[in-house]
C-alpha atoms as a printed R data frame, in Angstrom:
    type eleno elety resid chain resno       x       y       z
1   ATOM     1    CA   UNK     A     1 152.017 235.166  61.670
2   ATOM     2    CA   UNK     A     2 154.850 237.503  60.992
3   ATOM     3    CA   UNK     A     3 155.209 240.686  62.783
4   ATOM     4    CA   UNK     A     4 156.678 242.513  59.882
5   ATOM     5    CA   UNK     A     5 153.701 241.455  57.102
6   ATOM     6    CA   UNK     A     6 152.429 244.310  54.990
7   ATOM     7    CA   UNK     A     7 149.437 242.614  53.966
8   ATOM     8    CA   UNK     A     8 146.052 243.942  55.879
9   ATOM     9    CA   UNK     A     9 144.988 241.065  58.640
10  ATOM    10    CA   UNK     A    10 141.774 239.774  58.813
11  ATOM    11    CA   UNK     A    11 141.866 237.590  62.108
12  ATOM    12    CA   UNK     A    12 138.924 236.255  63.648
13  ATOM    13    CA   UNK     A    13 138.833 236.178  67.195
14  ATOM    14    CA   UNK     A    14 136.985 235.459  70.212
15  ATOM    15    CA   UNK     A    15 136.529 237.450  73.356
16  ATOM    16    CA   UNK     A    16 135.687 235.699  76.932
17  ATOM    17    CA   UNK     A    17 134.575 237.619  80.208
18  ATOM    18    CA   UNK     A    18 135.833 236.177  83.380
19  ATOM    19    CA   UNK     A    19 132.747 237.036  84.816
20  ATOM    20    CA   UNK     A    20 130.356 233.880  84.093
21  ATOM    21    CA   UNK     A    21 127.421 236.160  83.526
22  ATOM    22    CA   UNK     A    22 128.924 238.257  80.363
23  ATOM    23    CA   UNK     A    23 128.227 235.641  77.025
24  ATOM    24    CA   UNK     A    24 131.261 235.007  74.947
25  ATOM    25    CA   UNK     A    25 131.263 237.039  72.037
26  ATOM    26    CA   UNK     A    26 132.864 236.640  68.952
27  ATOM    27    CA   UNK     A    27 134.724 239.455  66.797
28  ATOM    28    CA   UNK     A    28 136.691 240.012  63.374
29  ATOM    29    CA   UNK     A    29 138.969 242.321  63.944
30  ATOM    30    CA   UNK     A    30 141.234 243.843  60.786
31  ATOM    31    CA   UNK     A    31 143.960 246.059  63.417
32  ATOM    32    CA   UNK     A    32 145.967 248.632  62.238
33  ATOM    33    CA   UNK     A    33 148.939 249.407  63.517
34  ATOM    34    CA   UNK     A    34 148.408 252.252  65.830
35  ATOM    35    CA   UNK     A    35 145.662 249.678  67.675
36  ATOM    36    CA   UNK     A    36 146.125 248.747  71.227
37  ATOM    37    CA   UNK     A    37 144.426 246.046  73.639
38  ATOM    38    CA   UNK     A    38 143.307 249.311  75.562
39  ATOM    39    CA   UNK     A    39 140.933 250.489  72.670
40  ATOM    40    CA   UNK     A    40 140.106 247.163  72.034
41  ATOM    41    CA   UNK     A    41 138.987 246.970  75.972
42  ATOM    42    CA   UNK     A    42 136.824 250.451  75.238
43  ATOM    43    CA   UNK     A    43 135.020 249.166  72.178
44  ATOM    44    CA   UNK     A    44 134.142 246.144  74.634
45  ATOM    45    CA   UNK     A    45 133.474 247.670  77.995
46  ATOM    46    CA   UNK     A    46 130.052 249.860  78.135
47  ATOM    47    CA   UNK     A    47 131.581 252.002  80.829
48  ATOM    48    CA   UNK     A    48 135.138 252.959  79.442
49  ATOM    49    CA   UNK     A    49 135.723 254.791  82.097
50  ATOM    50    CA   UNK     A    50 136.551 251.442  83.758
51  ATOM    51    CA   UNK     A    51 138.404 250.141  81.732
52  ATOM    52    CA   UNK     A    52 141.924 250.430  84.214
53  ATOM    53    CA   UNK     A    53 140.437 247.432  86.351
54  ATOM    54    CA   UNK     A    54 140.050 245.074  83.347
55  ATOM    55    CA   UNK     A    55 142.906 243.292  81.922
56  ATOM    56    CA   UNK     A    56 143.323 240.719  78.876
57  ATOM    57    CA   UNK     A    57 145.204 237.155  79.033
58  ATOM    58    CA   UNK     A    58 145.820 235.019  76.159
59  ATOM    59    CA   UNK     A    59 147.108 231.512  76.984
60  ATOM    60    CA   UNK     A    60 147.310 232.416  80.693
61  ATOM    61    CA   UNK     A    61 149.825 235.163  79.758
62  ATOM    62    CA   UNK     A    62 148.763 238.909  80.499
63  ATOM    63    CA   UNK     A    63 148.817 241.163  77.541
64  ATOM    64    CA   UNK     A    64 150.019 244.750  77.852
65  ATOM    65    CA   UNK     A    65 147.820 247.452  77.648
66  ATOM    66    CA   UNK     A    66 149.694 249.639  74.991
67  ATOM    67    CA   UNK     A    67 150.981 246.507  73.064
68  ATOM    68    CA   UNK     A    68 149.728 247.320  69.523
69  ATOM    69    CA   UNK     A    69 147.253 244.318  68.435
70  ATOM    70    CA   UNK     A    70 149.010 243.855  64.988
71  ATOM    71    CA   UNK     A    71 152.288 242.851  66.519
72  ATOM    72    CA   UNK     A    72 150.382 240.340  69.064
73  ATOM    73    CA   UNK     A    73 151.323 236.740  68.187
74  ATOM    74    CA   UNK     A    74 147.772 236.243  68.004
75  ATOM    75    CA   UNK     A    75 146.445 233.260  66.210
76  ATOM    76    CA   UNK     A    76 143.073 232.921  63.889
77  ATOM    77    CA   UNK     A    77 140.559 231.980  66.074
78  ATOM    78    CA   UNK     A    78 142.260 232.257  69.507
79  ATOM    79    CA   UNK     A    79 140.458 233.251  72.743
80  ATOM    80    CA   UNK     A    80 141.211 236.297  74.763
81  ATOM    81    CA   UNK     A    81 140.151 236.167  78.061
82  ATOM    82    CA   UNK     A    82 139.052 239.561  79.907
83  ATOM    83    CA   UNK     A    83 139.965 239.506  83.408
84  ATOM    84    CA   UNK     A    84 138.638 242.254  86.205
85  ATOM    85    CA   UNK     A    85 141.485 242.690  89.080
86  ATOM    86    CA   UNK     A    86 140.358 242.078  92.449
87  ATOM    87    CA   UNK     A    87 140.590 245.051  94.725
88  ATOM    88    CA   UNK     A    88 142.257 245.186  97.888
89  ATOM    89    CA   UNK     A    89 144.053 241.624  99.549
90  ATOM    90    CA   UNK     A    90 147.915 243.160  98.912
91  ATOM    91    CA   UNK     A    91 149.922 243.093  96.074
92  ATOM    92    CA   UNK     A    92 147.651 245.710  94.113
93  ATOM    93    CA   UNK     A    93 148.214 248.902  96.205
94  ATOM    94    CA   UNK     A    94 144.926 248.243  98.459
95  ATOM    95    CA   UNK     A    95 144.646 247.308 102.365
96  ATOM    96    CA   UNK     A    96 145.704 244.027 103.702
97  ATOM    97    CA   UNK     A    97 143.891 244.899 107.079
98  ATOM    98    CA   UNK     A    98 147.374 245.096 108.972
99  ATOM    99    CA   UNK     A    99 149.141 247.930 110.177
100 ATOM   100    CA   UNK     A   100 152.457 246.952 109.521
101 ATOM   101    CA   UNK     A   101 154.690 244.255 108.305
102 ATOM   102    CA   UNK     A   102 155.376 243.358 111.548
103 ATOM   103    CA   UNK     A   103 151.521 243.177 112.542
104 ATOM   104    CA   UNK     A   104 150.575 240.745 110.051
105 ATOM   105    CA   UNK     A   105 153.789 237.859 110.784
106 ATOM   106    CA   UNK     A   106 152.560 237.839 114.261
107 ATOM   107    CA   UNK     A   107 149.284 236.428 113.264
108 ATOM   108    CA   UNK     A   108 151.513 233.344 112.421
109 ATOM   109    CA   UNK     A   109 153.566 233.549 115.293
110 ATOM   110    CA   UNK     A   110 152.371 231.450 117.625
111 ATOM   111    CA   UNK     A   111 150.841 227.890 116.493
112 ATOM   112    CA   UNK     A   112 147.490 226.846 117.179
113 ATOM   113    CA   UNK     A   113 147.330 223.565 119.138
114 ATOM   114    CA   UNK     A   114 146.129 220.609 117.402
115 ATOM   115    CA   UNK     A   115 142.796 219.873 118.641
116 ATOM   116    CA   UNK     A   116 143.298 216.241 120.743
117 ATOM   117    CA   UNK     A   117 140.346 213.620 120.599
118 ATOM   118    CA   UNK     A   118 139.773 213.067 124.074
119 ATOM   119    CA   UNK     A   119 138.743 209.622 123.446
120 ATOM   120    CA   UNK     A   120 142.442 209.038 121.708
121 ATOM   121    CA   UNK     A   121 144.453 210.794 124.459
122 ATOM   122    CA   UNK     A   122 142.220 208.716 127.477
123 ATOM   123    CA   UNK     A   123 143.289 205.018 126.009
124 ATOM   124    CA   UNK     A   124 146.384 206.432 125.542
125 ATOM   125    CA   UNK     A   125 146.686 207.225 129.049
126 ATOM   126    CA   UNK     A   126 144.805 203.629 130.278
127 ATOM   127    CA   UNK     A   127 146.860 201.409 127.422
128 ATOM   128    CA   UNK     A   128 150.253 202.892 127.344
129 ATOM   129    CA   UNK     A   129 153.394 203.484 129.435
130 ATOM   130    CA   UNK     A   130 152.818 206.945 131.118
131 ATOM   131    CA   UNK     A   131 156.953 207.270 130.924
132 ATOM   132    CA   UNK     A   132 157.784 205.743 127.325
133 ATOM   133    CA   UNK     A   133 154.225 205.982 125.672
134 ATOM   134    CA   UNK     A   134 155.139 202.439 124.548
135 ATOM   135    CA   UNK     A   135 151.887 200.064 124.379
136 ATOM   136    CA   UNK     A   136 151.464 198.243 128.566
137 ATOM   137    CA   UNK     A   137 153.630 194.814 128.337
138 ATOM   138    CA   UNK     A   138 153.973 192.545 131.775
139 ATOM   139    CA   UNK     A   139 155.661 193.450 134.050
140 ATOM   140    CA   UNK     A   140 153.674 196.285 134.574
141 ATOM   141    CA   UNK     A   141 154.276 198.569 138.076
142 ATOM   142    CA   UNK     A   142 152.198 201.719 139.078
143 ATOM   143    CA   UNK     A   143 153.724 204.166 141.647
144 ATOM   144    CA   UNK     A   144 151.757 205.794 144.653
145 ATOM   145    CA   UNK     A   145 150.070 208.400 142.769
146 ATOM   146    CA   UNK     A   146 148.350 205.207 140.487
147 ATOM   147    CA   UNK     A   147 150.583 206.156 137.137
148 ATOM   148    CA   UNK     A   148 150.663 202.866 135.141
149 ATOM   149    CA   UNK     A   149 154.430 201.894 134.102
150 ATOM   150    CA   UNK     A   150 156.536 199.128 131.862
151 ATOM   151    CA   UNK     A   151 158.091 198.033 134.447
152 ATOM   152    CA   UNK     A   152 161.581 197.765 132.339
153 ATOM   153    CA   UNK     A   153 161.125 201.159 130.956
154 ATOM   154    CA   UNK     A   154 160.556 203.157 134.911
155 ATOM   155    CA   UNK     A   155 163.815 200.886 135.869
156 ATOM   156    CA   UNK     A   156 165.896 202.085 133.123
157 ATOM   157    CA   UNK     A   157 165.108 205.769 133.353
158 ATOM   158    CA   UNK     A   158 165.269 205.764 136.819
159 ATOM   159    CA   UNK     A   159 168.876 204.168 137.018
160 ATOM   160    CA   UNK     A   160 169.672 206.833 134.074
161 ATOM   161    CA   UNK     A   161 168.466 209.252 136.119
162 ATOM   162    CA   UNK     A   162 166.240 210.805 133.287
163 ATOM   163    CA   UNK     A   163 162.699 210.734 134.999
164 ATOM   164    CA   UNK     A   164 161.645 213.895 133.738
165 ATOM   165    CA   UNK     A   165 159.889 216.288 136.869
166 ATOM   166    CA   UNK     A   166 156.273 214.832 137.038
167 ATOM   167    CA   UNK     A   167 157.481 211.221 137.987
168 ATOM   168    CA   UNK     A   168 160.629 212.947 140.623
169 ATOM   169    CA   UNK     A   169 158.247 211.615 143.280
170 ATOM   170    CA   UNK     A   170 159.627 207.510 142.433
171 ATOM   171    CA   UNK     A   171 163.358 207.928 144.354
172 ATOM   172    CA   UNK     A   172 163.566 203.664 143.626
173 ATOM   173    CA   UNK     A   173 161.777 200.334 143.786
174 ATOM   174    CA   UNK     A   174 160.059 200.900 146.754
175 ATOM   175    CA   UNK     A   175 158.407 204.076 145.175
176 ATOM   176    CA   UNK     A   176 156.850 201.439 142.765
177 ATOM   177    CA   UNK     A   177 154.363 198.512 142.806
178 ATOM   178    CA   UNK     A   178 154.018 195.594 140.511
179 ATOM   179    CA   UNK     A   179 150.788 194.568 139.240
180 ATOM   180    CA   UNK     A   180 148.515 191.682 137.684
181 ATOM   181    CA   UNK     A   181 146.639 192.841 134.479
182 ATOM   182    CA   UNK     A   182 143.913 190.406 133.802
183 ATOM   183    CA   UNK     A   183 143.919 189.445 129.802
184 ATOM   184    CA   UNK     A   184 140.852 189.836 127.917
185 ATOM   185    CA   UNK     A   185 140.384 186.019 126.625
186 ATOM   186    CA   UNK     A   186 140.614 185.818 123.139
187 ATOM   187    CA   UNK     A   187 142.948 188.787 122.549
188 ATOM   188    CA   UNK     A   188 146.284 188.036 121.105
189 ATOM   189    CA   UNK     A   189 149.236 189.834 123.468
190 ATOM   190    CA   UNK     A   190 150.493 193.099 121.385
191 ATOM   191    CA   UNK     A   191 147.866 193.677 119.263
192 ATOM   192    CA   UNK     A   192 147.254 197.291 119.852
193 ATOM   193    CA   UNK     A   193 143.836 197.992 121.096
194 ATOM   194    CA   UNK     A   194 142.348 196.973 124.629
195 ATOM   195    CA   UNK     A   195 143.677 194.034 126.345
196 ATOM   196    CA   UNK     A   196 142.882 193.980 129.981
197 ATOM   197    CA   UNK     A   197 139.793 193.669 132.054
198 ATOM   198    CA   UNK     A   198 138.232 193.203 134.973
199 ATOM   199    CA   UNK     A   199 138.870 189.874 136.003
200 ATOM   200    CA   UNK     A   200 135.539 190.138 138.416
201 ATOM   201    CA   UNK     A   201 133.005 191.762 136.290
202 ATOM   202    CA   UNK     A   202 134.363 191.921 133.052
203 ATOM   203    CA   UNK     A   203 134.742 195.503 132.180
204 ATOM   204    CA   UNK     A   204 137.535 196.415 130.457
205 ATOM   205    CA   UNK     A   205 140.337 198.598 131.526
206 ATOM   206    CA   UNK     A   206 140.295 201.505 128.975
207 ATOM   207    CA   UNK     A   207 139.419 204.298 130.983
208 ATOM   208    CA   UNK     A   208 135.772 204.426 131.046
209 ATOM   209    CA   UNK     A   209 135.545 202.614 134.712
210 ATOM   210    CA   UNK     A   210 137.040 203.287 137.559
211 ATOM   211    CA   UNK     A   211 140.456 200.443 138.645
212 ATOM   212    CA   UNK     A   212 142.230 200.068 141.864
213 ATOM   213    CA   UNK     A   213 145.031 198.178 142.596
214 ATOM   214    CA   UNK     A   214 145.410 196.700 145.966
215 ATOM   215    CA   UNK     A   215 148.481 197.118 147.357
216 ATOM   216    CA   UNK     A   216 149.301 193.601 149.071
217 ATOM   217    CA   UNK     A   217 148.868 191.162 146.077
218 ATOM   218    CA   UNK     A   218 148.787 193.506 143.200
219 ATOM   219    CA   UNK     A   219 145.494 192.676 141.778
220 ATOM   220    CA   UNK     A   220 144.409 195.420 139.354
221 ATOM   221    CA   UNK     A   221 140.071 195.368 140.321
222 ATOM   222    CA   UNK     A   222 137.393 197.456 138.619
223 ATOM   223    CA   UNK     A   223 135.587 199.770 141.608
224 ATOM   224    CA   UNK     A   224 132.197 198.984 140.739
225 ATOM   225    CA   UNK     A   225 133.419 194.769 141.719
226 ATOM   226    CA   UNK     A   226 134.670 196.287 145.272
227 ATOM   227    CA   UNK     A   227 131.312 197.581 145.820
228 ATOM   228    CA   UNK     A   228 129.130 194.943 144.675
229 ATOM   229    CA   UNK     A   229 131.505 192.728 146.821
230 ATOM   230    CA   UNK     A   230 131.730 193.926 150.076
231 ATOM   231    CA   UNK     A   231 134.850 192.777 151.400
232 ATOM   232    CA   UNK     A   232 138.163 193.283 153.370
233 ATOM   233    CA   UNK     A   233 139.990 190.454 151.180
234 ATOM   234    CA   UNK     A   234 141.204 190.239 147.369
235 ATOM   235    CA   UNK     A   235 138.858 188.585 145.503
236 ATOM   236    CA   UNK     A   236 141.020 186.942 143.603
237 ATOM   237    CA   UNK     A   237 143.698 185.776 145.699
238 ATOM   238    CA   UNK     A   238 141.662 186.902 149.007
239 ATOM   239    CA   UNK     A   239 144.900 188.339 150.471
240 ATOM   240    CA   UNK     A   240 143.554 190.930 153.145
241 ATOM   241    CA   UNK     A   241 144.020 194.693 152.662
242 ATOM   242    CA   UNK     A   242 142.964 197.758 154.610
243 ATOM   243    CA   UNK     A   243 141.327 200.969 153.027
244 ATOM   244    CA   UNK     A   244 144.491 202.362 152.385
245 ATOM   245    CA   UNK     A   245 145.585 199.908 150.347
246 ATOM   246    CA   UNK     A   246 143.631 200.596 147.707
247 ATOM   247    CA   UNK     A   247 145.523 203.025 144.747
248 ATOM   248    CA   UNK     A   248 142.954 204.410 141.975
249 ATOM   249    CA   UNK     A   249 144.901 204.260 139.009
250 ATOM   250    CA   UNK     A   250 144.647 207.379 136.186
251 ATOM   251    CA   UNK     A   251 142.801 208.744 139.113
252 ATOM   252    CA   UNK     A   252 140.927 212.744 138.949
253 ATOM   253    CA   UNK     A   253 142.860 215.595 140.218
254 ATOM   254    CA   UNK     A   254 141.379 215.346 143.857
255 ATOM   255    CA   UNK     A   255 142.099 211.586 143.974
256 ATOM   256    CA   UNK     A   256 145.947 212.140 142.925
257 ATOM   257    CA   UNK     A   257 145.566 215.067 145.182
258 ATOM   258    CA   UNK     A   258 144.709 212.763 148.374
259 ATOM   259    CA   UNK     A   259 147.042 210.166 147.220
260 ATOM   260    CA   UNK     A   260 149.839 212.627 147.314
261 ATOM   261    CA   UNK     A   261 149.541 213.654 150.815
262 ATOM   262    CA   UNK     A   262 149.304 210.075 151.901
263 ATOM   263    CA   UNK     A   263 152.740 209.833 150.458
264 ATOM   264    CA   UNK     A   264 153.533 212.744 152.083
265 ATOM   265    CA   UNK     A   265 152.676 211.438 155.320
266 ATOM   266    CA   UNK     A   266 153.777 207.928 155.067
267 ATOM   267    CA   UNK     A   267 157.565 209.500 154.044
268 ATOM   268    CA   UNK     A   268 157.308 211.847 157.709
269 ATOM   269    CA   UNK     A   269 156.598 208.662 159.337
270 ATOM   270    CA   UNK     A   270 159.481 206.803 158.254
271 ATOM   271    CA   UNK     A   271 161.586 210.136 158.946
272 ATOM   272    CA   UNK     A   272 160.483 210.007 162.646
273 ATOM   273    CA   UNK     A   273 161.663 206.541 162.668
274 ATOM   274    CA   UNK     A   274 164.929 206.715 161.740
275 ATOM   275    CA   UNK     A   275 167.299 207.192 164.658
276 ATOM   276    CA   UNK     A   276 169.414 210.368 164.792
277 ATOM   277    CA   UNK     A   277 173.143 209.870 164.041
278 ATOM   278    CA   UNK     A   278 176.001 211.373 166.869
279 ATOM   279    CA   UNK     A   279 178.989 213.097 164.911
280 ATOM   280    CA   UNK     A   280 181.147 210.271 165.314
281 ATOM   281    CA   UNK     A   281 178.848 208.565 163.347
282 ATOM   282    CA   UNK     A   282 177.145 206.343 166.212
283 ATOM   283    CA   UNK     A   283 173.401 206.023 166.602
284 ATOM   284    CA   UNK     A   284 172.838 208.387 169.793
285 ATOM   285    CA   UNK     A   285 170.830 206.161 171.751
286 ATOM   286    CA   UNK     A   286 173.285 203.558 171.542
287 ATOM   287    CA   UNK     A   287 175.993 205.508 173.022
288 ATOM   288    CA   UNK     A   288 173.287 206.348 175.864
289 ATOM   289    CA   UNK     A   289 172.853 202.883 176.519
290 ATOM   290    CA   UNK     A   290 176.540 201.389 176.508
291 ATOM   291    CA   UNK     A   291 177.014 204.583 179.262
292 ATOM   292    CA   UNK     A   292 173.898 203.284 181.337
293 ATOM   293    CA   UNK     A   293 175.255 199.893 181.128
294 ATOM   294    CA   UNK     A   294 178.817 200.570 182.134
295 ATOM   295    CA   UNK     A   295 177.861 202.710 185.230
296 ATOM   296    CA   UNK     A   296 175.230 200.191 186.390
297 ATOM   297    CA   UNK     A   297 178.031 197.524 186.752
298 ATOM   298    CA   UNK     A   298 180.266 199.992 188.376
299 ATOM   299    CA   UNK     A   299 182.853 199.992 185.679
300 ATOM   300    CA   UNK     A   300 185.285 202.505 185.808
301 ATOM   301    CA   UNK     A   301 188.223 201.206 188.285
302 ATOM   302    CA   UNK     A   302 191.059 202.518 186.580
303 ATOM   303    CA   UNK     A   303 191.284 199.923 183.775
304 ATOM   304    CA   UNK     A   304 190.620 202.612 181.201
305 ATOM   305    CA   UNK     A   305 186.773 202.184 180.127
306 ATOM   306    CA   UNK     A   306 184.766 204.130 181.678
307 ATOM   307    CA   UNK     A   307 184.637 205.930 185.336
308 ATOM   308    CA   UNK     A   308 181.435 206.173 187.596
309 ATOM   309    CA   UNK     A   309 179.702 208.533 185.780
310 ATOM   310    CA   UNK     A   310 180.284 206.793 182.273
311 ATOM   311    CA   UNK     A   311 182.746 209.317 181.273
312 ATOM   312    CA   UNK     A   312 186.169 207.562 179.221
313 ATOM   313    CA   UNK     A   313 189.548 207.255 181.593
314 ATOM   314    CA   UNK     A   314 192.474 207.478 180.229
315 ATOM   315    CA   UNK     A   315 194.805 204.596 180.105
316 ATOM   316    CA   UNK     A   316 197.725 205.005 182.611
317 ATOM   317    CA   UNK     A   317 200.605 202.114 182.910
318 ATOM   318    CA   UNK     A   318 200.806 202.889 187.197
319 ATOM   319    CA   UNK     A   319 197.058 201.964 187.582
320 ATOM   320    CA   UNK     A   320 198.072 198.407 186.508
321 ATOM   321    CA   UNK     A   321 201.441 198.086 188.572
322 ATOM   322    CA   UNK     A   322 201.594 194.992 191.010
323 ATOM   323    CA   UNK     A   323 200.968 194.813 194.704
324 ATOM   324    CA   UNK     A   324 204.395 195.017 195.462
325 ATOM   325    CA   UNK     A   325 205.689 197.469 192.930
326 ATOM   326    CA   UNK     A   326 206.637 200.549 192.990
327 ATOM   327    CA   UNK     A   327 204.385 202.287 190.622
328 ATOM   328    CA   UNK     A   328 206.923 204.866 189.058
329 ATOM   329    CA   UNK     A   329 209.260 202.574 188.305
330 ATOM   330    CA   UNK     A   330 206.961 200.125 186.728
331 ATOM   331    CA   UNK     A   331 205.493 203.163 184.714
332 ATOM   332    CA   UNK     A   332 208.975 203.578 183.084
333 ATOM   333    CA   UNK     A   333 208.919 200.091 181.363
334 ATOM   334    CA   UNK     A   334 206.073 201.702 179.372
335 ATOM   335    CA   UNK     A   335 206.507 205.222 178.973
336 ATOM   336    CA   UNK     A   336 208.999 208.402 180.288
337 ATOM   337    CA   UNK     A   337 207.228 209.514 182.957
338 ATOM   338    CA   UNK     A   338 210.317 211.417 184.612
339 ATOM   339    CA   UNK     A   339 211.012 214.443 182.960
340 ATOM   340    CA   UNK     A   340 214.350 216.303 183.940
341 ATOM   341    CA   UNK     A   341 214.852 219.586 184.476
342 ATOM   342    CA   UNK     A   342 218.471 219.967 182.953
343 ATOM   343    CA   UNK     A   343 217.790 221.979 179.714
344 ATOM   344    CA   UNK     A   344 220.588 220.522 176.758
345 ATOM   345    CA   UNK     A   345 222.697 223.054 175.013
346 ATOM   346    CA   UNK     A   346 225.641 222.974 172.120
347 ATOM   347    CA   UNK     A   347 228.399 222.713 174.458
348 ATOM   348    CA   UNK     A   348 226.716 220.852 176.911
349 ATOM   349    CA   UNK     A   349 227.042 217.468 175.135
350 ATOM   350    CA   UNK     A   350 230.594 216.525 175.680
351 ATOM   351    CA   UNK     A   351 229.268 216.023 179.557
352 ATOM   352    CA   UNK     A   352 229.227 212.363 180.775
353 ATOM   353    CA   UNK     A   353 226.447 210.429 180.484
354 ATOM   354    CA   UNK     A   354 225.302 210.816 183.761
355 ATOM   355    CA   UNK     A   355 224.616 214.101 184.000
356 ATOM   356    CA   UNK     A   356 222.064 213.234 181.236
């Protein structure tokens, strides 16, 4: 409909509260042209006095308040929907509960955690690589503290030297132990879920039992098989093994806790062992025993070795002269063992030879 018409309008409109419980009401309106949405908004409203928190939309566009209704590109029959603005929330002049700026970006500042299943992060633990999270494919290795390993994986990283700090504890192979998984049958190799058991009673190794791996052979054995079989031998392989032998694998705190200090102690004891290292990079006791030796055969007659008391002579040409020799002059074949007094100068060396 053109703005600029001079003919009176007779549009028939309708009028639709936001507010579900206000009925839609229908109205003929013939506006002049001093009319505004505002007094159409007071001939509506049975409080005009709020009429400031109400606001009309037509096609999801917001119509102005003093926009005169004959000038509206209002079609016959359209809908005009009366809105009430919310109060408070921001944006409108009211409280958004913060003091400041400042106040209300920190409440995003830090991130929440994800909430872990801990049934998902325990088979994790039990059917992955603790180092590359990758899922457990032979060979498979567990170090003292009874973390389970890809054996390839722990080798590579710790040749790379990138074992990050919680594994610093594995210095090479000896820190690690292989092991023998025993299949569940029926299970294809790789196919993502549990795979191992119990090759005793069954149960499978996902973390809801309690495993130990014997040190000697390797056999990975469910606890409740070692104590329903009482006794000191494998019972697979029955390889003998002592209490200490056994390593709980994925173990509590206190068990990782005693299985530290057992690494601990094993590591002073090979320490002790070790023998100390003189400075000229001879093992001490070594040196102690070549000196016993030497003086209990009486070594030490001149022929540079070693005296009585296991102390080193020093080598001297006259000790070795023949009987009949005379010892200085045989000492001159070897070395200059007469030193002259006569001191040389620059004018001095047109002398004979003799008097040198």
């Amino acid at each position: 409909m053109p703005s600029n018409s001079l003919e009176p309008l007779q549009r028939q409109i309708f009028v639709q509260f936001s507010e579900a419980q206000i009925p839609l009401q229908t109205l003929a309106l013939s506006p002049t042209t001093s009319q505004t949405f505002h007094h159409l908004k007071l001939s509506l409203l049975p409080n005009p006095a709020q009429s400031s928190n109400f606001y009309f939309t037509l096609n999801g566009r917001t119509l102005d308040d003093s926009a005169p209704i004959s000038r509206a590109p209002i079609a016959n029959f359209s809908t005009l929907i009366l809105h009430g603005k919310l109060r408070g929330g921001g944006g409108d002049g009211g409280a958004t509960g913060a003091e400041s700026r400042d106040c209300y970006l920190n409440m995003y500042a830090e991130k929440k955690p994800d909430k872990v299943d801990p049934n998902e992060q325990r088979l994790s633990k039990w059917l992955n690589c603790a180092l590359s999270y990758e899922p457990l494919r032979e060979p498979c290795v567990i170090d003292k503290l009874g973390n389970v390993f890809n054996k390839e994986a722990l080798v590579e990283a710790l040749l790379g030297k990138k074992l990050p700090k919680a594994f610093r504890h594995i210095r090479g192979l000896k820190d690690m132990m292989n092991i023998e998984l025993s299949w569940i049958p029926g299970i294809e190799k790789g196919h993502g879920g549990t795979q191992f058991q119990c090759p005793i009673t069954g149960l499978e190794f996902n973390g809801k039992y309690k495993f130990f791996a014997l040190r000697g052979c390797g056999h990975v054995l469910s606890a409740k098989a070692l104590k329903e079989v009482k006794s000191s031998s494998c019972l697979v392989c029955h390889e003998e093994f002592e209490e200490s032998d056994r390593i709980v694998i994925n173990g509590s705190e206190e068990e990782v806790a005693v299985l530290r200090e057992r690494l601990e102690e094993e590591r002073m004891k090979i320490k002790e062992k070790k023998p100390k290292k003189a400075k000229n990079g001879q093992v001490g006791d070594q040196i102690v025993g070549v000196k016993q030796k030497a003086s209990a055969k009486g070594e030490g007659n001149g022929n540079g070795k070693a005296d009585s008391n296991g102390s080193a002579k020093r080598f001297k040409a006259a000790d070795l002269a023949p009987a009949n020799a005379n010892k200085e002059v045989y000492a001159s074949l070897f070395t200059s063992s007469r030193k002259s007094n006569f001191k040389e100068t620059f004018s001095c060396r047109s002398l004979p030879l003799g008097r040198n």
